[in-house]
ZAMARKOL-645707 format. One line per 5 residues: number of its first residue (from 1); their letters; for each residue x, y, z of N, C-alpha, C. Coordinates in steps of 0.05 Angstrom, whole numbers, padded with zeros to 5 digits. Example, Ala and Ser with C-alpha at 12.3 -4.5 7.8 and 13.67 -1.06 7.14 Angstrom:
2
1> AS> 00264,-00114,00156,00246,-00090,00156,00264,-00066,00156 ~ 00257,-00045,00142,00273,-00021,00143,00258,00001,00157
This chain:
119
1> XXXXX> -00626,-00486,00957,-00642,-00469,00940,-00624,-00459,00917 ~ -00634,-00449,00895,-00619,-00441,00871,-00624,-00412,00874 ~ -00605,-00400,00874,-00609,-00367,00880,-00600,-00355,00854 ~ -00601,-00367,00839,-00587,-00361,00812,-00561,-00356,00794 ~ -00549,-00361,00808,-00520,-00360,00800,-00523,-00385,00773
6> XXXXX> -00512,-00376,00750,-00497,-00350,00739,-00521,-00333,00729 ~ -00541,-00339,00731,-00558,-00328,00718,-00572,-00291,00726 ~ -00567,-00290,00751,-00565,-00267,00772,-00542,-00261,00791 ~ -00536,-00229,00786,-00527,-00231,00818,-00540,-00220,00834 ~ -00556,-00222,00851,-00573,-00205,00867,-00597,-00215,00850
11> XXXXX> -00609,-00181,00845,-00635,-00186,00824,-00631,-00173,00803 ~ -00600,-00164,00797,-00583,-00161,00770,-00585,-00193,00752 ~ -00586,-00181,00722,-00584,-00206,00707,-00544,-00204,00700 ~ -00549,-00231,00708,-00515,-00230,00698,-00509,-00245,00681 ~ -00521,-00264,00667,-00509,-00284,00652,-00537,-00284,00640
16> XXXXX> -00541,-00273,00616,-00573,-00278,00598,-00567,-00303,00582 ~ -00546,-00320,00569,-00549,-00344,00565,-00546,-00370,00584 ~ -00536,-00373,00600,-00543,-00390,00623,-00575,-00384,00622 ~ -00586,-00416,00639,-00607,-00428,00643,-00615,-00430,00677 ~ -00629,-00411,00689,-00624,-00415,00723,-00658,-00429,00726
21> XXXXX> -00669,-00454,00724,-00685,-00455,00737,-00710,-00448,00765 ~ -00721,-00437,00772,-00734,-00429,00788,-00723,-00421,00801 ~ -00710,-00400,00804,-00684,-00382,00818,-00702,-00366,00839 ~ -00685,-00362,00865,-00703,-00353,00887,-00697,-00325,00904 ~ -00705,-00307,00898,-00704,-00286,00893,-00685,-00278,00921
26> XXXXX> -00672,-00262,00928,-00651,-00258,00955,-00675,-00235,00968 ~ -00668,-00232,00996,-00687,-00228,01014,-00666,-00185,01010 ~ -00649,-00192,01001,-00629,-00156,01003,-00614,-00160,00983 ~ -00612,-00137,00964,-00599,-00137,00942,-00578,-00115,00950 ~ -00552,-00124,00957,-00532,-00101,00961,-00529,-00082,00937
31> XXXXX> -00528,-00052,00953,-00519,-00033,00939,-00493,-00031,00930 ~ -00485,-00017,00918,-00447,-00020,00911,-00456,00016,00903 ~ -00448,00031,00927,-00452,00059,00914,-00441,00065,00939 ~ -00420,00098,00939,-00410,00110,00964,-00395,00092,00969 ~ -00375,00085,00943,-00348,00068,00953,-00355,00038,00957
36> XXXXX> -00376,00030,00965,-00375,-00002,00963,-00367,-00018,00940 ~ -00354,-00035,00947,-00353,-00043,00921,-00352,-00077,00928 ~ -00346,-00088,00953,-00355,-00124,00952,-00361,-00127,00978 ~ -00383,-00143,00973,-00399,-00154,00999,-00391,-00175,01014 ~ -00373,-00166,01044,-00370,-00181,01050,-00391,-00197,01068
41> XXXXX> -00397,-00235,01070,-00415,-00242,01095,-00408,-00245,01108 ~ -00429,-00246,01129,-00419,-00241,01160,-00428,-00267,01173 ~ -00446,-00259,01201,-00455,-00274,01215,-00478,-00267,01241 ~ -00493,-00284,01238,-00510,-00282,01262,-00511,-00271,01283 ~ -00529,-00253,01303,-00514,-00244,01333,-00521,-00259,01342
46> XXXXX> -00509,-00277,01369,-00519,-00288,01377,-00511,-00296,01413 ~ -00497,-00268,01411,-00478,-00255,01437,-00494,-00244,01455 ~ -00502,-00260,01478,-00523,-00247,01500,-00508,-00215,01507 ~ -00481,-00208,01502,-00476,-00181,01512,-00484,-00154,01489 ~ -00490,-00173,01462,-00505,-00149,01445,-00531,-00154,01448
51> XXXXX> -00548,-00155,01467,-00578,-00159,01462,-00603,-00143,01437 ~ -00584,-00116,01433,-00604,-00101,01414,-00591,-00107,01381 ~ -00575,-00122,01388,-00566,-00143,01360,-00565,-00173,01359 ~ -00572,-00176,01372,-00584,-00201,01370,-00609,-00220,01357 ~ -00601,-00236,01337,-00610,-00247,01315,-00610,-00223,01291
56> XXXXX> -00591,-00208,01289,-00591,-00194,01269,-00561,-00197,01254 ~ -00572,-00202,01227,-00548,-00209,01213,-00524,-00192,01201 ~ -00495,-00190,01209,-00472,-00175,01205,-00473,-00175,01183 ~ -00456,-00157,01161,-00444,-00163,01136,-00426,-00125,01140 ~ -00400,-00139,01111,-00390,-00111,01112,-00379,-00108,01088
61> XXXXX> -00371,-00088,01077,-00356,-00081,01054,-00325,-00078,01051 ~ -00319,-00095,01029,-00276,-00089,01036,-00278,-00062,01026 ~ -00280,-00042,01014,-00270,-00021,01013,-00277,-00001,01032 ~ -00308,-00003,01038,-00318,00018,01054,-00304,00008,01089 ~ -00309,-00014,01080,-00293,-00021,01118,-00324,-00025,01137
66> XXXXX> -00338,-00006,01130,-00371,-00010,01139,-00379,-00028,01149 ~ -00398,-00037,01178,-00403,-00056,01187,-00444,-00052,01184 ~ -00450,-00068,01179,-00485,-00067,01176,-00498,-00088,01185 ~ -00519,-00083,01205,-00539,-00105,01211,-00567,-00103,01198 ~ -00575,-00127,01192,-00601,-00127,01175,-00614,-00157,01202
71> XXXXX> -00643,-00135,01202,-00658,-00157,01210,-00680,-00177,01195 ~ -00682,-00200,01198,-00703,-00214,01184,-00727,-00219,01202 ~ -00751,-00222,01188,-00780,-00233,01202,-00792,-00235,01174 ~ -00802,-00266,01181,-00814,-00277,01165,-00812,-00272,01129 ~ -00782,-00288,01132,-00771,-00273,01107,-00776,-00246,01091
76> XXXXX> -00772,-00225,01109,-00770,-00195,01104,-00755,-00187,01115 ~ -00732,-00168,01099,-00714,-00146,01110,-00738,-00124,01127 ~ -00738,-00116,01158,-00752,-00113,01175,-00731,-00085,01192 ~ -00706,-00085,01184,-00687,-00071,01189,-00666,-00077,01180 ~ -00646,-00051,01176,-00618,-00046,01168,-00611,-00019,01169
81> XXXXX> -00584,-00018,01179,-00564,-00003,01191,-00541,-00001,01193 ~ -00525,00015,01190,-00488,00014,01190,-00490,00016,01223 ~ -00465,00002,01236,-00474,00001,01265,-00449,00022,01275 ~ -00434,00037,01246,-00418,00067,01261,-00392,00050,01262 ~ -00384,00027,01255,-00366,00008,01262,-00346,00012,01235
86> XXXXX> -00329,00014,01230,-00309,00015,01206,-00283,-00002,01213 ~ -00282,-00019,01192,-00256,-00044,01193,-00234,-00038,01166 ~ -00224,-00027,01165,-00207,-00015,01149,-00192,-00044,01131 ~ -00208,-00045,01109,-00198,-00084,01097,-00213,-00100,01097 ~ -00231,-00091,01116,-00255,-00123,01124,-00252,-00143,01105
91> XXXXX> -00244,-00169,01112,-00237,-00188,01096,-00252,-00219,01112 ~ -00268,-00222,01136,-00283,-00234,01136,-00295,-00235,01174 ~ -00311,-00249,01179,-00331,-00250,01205,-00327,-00275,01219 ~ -00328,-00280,01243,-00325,-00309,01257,-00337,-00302,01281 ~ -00344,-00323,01290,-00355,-00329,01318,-00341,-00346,01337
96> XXXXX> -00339,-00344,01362,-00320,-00370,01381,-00345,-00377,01396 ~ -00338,-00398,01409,-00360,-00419,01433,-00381,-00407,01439 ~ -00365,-00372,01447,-00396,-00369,01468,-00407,-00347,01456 ~ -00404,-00345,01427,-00415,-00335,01405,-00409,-00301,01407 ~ -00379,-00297,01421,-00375,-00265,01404,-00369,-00268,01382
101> XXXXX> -00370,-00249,01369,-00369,-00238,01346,-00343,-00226,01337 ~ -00327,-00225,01322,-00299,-00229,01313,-00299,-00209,01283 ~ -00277,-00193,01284,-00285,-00187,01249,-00255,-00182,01243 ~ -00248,-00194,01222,-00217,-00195,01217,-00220,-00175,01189 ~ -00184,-00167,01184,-00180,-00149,01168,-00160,-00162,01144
106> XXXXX> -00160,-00152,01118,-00133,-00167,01103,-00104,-00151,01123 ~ -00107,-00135,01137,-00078,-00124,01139,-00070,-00150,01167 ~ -00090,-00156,01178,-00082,-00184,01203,-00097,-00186,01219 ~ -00106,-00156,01224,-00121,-00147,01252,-00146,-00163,01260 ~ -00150,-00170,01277,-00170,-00176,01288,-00184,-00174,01309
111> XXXXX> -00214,-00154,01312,-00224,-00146,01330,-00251,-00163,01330 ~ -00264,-00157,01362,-00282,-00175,01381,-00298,-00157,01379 ~ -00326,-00156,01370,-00346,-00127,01377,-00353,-00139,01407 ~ -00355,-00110,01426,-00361,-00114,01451,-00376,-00087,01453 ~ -00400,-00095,01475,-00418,-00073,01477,-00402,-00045,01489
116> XXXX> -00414,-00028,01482,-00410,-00005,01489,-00401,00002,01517 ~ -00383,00012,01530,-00369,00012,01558,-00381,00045,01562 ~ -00393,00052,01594,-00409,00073,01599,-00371,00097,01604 ~ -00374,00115,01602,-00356,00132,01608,-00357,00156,01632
């Protein structure tokens, strides 16, 4: 699909001489306000031990460190939420075999989200 690059970013115009043919509109237009300033993507849940995140999509911000899930249904943002999670750098998202969820930092670090442990 053509999402418009250069012609948009989001549903910002970014390039008014470029030519974007039938450009397709994005389902979330990130904010950049309260310190955000680049969107990082994420990844799918798809970790039977997060069940109340599950099929909801990660993303985070390198400055804010912020972790957010957005849900989709039938191409509609249906939910979104910071999940209270802060990665100080966030520099990108991965998944292993049995689909945890991974979120690495520019400083090296790399943490596994795991469900909440009762106290």
């Amino acid at each position: 699909m053509n999402f418009g690059w250069p012609c948009f970013e989001g549903t910002l115009v970014f390039d008014e001489t470029s030519s974007c043919e039938r450009p397709v509109a994005p389902l979330f237009d990130y904010p950049r306000e309260n310190g955000a300033c680049a969107v990082i993507g994420g990844v799918v849940v798809r970790d039977s031990r997060l069940a109340q995140l599950s099929g909801r999509y990660l993303y985070g911000d390198l400055c804010t460190g912020a972790i957010t899930a957005i849900g989709v249904s039938d191409s509609q943002v249906i939910a979104s939420g910071e999940l209270g999670l802060v990665v100080p750098g966030l520099s990108s998202f991965g998944v292993d075999s049995r689909g945890h969820v991974y979120v690495m930092s520019i400083g090296g670090d790399v943490f596994r989200l795991d469900p909440k442990r009762a106290t």
